[in-house]
N, C-alpha and C positions, 0 to 999 in steps of 0.2 A: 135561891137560885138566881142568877145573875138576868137579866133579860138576853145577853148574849149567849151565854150557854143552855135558857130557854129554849132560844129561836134556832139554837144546831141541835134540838130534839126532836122538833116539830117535821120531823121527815117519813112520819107513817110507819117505821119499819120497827117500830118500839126497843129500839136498842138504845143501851145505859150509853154516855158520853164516853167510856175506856171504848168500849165497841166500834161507835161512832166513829171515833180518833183510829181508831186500827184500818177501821173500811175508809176512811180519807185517805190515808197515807197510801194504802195500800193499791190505791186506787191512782195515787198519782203516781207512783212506782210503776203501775203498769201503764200507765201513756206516756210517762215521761225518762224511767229508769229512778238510778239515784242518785246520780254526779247533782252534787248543789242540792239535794235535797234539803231544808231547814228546817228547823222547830217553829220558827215565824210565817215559814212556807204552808207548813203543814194545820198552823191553828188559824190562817188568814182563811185559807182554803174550807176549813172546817168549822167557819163562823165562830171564832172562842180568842181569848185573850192567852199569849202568850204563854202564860204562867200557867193559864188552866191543865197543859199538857204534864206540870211535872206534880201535879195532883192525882194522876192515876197510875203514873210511870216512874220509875226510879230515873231515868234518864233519857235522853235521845236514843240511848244506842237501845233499851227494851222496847221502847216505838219501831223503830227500825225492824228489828229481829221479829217479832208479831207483824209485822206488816208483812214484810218478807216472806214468814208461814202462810199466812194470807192469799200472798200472791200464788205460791206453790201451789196454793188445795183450787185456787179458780184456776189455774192453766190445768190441774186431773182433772177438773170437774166437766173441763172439754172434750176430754181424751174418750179411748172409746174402752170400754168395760173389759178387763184383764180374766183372762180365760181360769176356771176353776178347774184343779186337779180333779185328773181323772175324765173328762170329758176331751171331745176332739181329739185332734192328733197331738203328738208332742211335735212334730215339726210345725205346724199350725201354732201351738201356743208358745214356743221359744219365736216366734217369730211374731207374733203378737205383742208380747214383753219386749223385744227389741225394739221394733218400730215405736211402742209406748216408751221407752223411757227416751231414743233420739228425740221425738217429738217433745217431750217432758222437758229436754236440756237445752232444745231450742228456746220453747218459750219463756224457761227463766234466764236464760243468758242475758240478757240487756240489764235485769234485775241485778241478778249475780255480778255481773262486771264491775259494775259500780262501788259494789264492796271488796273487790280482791286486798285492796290496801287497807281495809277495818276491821282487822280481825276481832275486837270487842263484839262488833255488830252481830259479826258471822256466829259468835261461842251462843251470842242470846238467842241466834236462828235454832242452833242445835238445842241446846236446850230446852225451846218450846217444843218442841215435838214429841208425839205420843210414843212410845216404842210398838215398834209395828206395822207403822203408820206409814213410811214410807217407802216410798218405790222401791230400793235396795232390797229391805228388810221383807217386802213384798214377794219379790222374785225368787229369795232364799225358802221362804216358807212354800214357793209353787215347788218347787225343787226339789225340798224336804218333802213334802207330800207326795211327789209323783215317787219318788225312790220309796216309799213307803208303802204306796201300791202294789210297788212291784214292775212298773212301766220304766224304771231307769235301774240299772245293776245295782247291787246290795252294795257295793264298796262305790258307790258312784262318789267323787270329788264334786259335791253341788254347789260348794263353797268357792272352791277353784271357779267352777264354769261362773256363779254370779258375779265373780270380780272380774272374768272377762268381759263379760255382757257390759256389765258397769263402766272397767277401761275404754271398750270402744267407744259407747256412748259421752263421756269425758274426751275420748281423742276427736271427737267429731265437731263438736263445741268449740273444742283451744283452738284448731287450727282457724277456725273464723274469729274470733278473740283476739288471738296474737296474728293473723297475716295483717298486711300492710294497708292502711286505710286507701277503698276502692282499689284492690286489688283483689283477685280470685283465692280462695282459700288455698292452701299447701297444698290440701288432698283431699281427692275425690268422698264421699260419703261412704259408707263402709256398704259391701256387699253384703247383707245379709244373709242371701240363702248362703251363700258359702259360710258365713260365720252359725249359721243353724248345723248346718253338717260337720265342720270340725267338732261344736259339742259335741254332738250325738254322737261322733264317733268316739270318744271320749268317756262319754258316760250313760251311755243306753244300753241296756242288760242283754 
């Protein structure tokens, strides 16, 4: 072992250097975004020699996409704990899931923006992930489950209502994204409780 990739071990947290390399990156992605992110950037920052990166990584863009996962699980890991079927109310917990996933798309937008133009990067994002695991996939299965109680109509459309929930939160994000640097965004932030009620009106038994 090199004395350099030594001395970016000796950090208490007993993680192997692919690890290490993930939590650097991933770490500069959240203070700084990605525009200009580098390989040199990221093994300077992570005490290691250039090259050591393509030792654990097929390329920049699998660093990238693992960081990026990375970043996702510590912006949930702030979030506040997503209501389980069958407990509280449904307008309670459609309203819960809302407010989590706006909050969710705030915090990775700076991340995300960075890659709109990488799609290599973004395919290695997807691909890391567990199926299940994410918020989408999350809100489908609260959905499935509540209709399976019985708390939502037997023909409830949960699919339909998740891609709404999902759409708004996507429309919330673009319009800060794309409006005009130091300018107010297009539109306002989406009403919630109105958008709780149009589900339920929709798909509550």
């Amino acid at each position: 072992m090199s004395p350099r990739r030594a001395a970016a071990l000796r950090d208490g947290t007993g993680r192997t250097l692919r690890e290490h390399l993930i939590a650097t990156a991933e770490r500069m992605i959240a203070e700084g975004g990605t525009a200009g992110l580098t390989v040199r950037a990221i093994a300077r920052e992570a005490g290691v020699a250039d090259g050591v990166l393509y030792n654990h990584f097929a390329d920049k863009e699998e660093l990238l996409g693992l960081a990026l996962r990375a970043h996702v699980r510590s912006v949930e890991a702030g979030l506040h704990p997503l209501p389980e079927p069958g407990t509280g109310t449904l307008e309670e917990n459609l309203r819960a899931h809302i407010t989590y996933g706006l909050a969710l798309h705030r915090g990775i937008l700076p991340a995300m923006a960075g890659m709109v133009g990488r799609p290599e990067v973004m395919a290695r994002f997807a691909a890391s992930g567990v199926p299940g695991e994410d918020w989408r996939d999350r809100l489908l299965g609260y959905l499935r489950a509540e209709r399976g109680l019985g708390r939502l109509a037997p023909g409830a459309r949960v699919e339909a209502a998740a891609t709404m929930i999902v759409g708004v939160c996507h429309e919330a994000v673009l319009t800060v994204l794309f409006a005009p640097s130091g300018q107010a965004p297009a539109a306002p932030g989406p009403d919630v409780d109105a958008l709780v009620e149009v589900l339920l009106d929709g798909i509550k038994g």
